[in-house]
C-alpha positions in Angstrom: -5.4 22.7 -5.5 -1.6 23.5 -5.4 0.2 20.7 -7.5 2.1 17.8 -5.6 5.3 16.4 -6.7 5.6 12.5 -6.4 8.0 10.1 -7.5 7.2 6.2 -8.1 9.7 3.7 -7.8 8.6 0.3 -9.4 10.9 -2.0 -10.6 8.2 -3.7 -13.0 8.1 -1.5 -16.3 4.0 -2.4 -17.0 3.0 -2.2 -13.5 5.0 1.3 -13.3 3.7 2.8 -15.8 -0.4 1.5 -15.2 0.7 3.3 -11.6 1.7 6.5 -13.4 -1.4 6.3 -15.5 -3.7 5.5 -12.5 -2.4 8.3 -10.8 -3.2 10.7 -13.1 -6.5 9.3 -13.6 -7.3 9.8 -9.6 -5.2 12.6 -8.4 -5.1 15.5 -11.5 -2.9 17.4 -9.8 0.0 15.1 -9.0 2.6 15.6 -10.7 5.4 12.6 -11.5 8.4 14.1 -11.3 10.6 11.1 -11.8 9.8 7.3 -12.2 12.5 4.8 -10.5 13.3 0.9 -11.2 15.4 0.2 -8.9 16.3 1.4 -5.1 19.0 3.2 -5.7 17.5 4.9 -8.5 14.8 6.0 -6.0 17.1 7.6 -3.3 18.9 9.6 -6.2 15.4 10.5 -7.4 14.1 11.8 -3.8 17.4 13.6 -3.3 17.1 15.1 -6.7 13.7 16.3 -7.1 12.5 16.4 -3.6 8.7 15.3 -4.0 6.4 15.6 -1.5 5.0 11.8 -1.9 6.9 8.3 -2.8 5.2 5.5 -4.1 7.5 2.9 -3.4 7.7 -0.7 -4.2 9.2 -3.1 -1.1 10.9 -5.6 -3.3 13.4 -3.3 -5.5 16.6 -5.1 -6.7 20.0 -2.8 -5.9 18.6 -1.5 -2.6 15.0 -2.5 -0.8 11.7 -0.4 -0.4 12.4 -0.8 3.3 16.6 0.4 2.8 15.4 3.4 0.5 12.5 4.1 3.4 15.4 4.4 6.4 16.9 6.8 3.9 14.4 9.0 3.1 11.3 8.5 5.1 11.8 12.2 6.7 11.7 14.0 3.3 8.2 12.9 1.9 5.6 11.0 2.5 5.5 7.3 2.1 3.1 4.7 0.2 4.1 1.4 0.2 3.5 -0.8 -3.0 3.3 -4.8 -2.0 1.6 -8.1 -3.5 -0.4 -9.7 -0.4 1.7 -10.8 2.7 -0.9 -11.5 6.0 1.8 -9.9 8.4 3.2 -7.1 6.2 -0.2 -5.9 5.8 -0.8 -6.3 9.5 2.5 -4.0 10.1 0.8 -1.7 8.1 -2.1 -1.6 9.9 -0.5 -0.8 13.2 1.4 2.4 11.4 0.3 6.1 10.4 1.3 5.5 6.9 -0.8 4.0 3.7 0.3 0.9 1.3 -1.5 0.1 -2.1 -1.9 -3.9 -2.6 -0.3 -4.9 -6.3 -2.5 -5.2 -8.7 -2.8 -1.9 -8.1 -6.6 -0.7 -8.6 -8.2 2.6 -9.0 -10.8 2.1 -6.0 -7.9 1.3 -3.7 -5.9 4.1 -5.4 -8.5 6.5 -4.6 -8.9 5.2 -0.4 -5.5 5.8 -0.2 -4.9 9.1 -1.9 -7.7 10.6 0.1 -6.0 9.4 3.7 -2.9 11.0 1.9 -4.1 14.3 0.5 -4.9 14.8 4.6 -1.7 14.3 5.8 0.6 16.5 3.0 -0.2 19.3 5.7 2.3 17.4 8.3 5.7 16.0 8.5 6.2 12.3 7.1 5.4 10.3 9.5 8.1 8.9 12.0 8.8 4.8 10.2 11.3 3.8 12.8 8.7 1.3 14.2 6.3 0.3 11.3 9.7 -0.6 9.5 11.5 -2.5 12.3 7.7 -4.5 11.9 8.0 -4.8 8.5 11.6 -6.2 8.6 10.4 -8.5 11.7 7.6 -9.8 9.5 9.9 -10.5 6.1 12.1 -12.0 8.1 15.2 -9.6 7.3 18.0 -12.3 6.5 15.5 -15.2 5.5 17.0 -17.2 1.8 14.1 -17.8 0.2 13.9 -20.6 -3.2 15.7 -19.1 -5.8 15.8 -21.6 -8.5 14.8 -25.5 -9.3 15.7 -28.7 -10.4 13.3 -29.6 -12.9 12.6 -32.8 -15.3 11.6 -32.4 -18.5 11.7 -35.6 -20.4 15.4 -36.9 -20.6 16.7 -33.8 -18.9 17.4 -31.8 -16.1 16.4 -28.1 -16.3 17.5 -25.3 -13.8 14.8 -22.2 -13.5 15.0 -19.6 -11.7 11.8 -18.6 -9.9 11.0 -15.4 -12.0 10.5 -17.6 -15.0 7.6 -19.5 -13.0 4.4 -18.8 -13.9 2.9 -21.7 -11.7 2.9 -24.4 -9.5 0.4 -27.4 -9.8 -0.1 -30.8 -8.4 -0.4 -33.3 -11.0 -0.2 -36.9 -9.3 2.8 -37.6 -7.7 4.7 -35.2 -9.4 4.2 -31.2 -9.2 4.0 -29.3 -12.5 5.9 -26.5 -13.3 5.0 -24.0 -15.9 6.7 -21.5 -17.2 6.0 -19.5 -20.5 8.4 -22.3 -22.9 6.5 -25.5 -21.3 6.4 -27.5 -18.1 8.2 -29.5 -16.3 7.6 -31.8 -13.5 9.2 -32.0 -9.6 8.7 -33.7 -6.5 8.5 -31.2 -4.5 4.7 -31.1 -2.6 2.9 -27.8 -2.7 2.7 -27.4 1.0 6.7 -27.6 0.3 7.0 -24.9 -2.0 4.5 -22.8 -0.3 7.1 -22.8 2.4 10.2 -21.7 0.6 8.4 -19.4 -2.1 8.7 -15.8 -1.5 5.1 -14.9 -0.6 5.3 -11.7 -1.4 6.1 -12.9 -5.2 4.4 -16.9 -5.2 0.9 -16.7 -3.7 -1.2 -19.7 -2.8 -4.6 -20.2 -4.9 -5.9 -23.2 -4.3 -4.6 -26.4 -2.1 -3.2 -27.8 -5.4 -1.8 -24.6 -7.3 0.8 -21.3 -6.4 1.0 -18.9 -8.8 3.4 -16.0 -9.4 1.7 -12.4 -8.7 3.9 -10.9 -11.8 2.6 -13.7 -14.0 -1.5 -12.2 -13.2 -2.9 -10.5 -16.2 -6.0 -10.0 -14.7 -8.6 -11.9 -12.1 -12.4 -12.9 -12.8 -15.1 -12.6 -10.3 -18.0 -14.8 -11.7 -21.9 -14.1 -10.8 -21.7 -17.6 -9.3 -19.5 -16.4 -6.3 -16.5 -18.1 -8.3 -12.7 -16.3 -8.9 -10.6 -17.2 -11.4 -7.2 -15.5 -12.3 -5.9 -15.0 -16.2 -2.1 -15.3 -16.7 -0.1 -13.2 -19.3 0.5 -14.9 -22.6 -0.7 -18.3 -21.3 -4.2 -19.6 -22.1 -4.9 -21.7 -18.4 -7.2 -19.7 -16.2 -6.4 -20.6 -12.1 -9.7 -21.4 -10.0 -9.5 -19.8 -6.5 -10.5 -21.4 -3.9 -12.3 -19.9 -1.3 -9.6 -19.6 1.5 -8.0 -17.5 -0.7 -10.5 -15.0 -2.4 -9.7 -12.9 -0.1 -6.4 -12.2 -1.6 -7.9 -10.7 -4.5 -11.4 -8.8 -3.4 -9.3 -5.5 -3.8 -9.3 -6.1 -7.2 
């Protein structure tokens, strides 16, 4: 088979390369011409080396997955890379084009590079639509929570939302735990769940969000039971059963 040039555009170092190496692993003769961590980067890496196939992350700081896709969705073909989102994936659905769930794993990999390999023969595929969908189901223009007020002891902490690694009710109060200890708000989970970015803070159980970027890796137990491992951080997250279904890909 003739070799394919791709480029991937990941803003997430670790998750790019595992991409890179999972690629490789299910696709020998892909070729990854060029790896991109931010949108801007990914235009100037399409323009450059003109790949056939872009992997391509929605949330990219400097410029958007959906931006870089207005741009150069008529020069290759387009996966999308996205943590869970009910109506994104439903956007998907309705489009001729292919998107990977993050944690990225190599059965899903495989599904998607064989739908792929069978449309390299035809022009990328027209994204006016899926991507006025996608925007539709963001909600293009919608603030989400950026940072807290947080108690810890005597004072007042603000944290930005990237350095969350979870939300859980404890009382009255809900705990916040990033990697340097907790601290306590009275924010309600149903609150949070709200204002979080859900395609960065998913809901695990009524009682506990956790951030995607914060997953090391997720247990499925004989029992029927899932249970997700954090990174650096010894608490394991039960999942509840209204939300397995967020991580049977994986």
């Amino acid at each position: 088979m003739a070799t394919v040039r791709a480029v991937i555009a990941e803003d997430e170092p670790v998750l790019r390369e595992e991409l890179a190496e999972l690629l490789v692993s299910v696709w020998p003769t892909l070729e990854i011409v060029a790896q991109a961590a931010d949108g801007i980067a990914a235009v100037a890496a399409v323009e450059q080396f003109s790949p056939a196939v872009l992997f391509l992350d929605i949330q990219m700081p400097r410029m958007t997955g959906l931006e870089v896709a207005r741009q150069v969705g008529s020069r290759c073909h387009i996966v999308f890379l996205t943590a869970y989102d009910q109506y994104a994936v439903e956007a998907f659905e309705q489009g001729a084009i292919d998107y990977v769930l993050k944690p990225v794993t190599a059965k899903r990999l495989m599904t998607s590079m064989t739908r792929l390999q069978q449309r390299l023969s035809n022009a990328p595929s027209d994204l006016g639509a899926l991507l006025a969908r996608l925007e539709a189901a963001a909600g293009v223009g919608r603030q989400y929570l950026r940072w807290i007020k947080a108690s810890r002891g005597n004072a007042v902490r603000l944290i930005t939302v990237e350095e969350i690694l979870y939300f859980k009710a404890d009382a009255k109060y809900t705990l916040v735990m990033t990697a340097d200890g907790e601290s306590l708000i009275r924010t309600t989970i149903k609150e949070l769940a709200s204002e979080l970015n859900p395609n960065m803070f998913w809901q695990v159980h009524r009682s506990a969000v956790v951030n995607v970027n914060a997953i090391e890796s997720v247990v499925h137990e004989i029992s029927g039971a899932t249970r997700v491992r954090l990174k650096n951080h010894k608490e394991v997250l039960p999942v509840s059963e209204p939300y397995q279904h967020l991580f049977r890909s994986m």
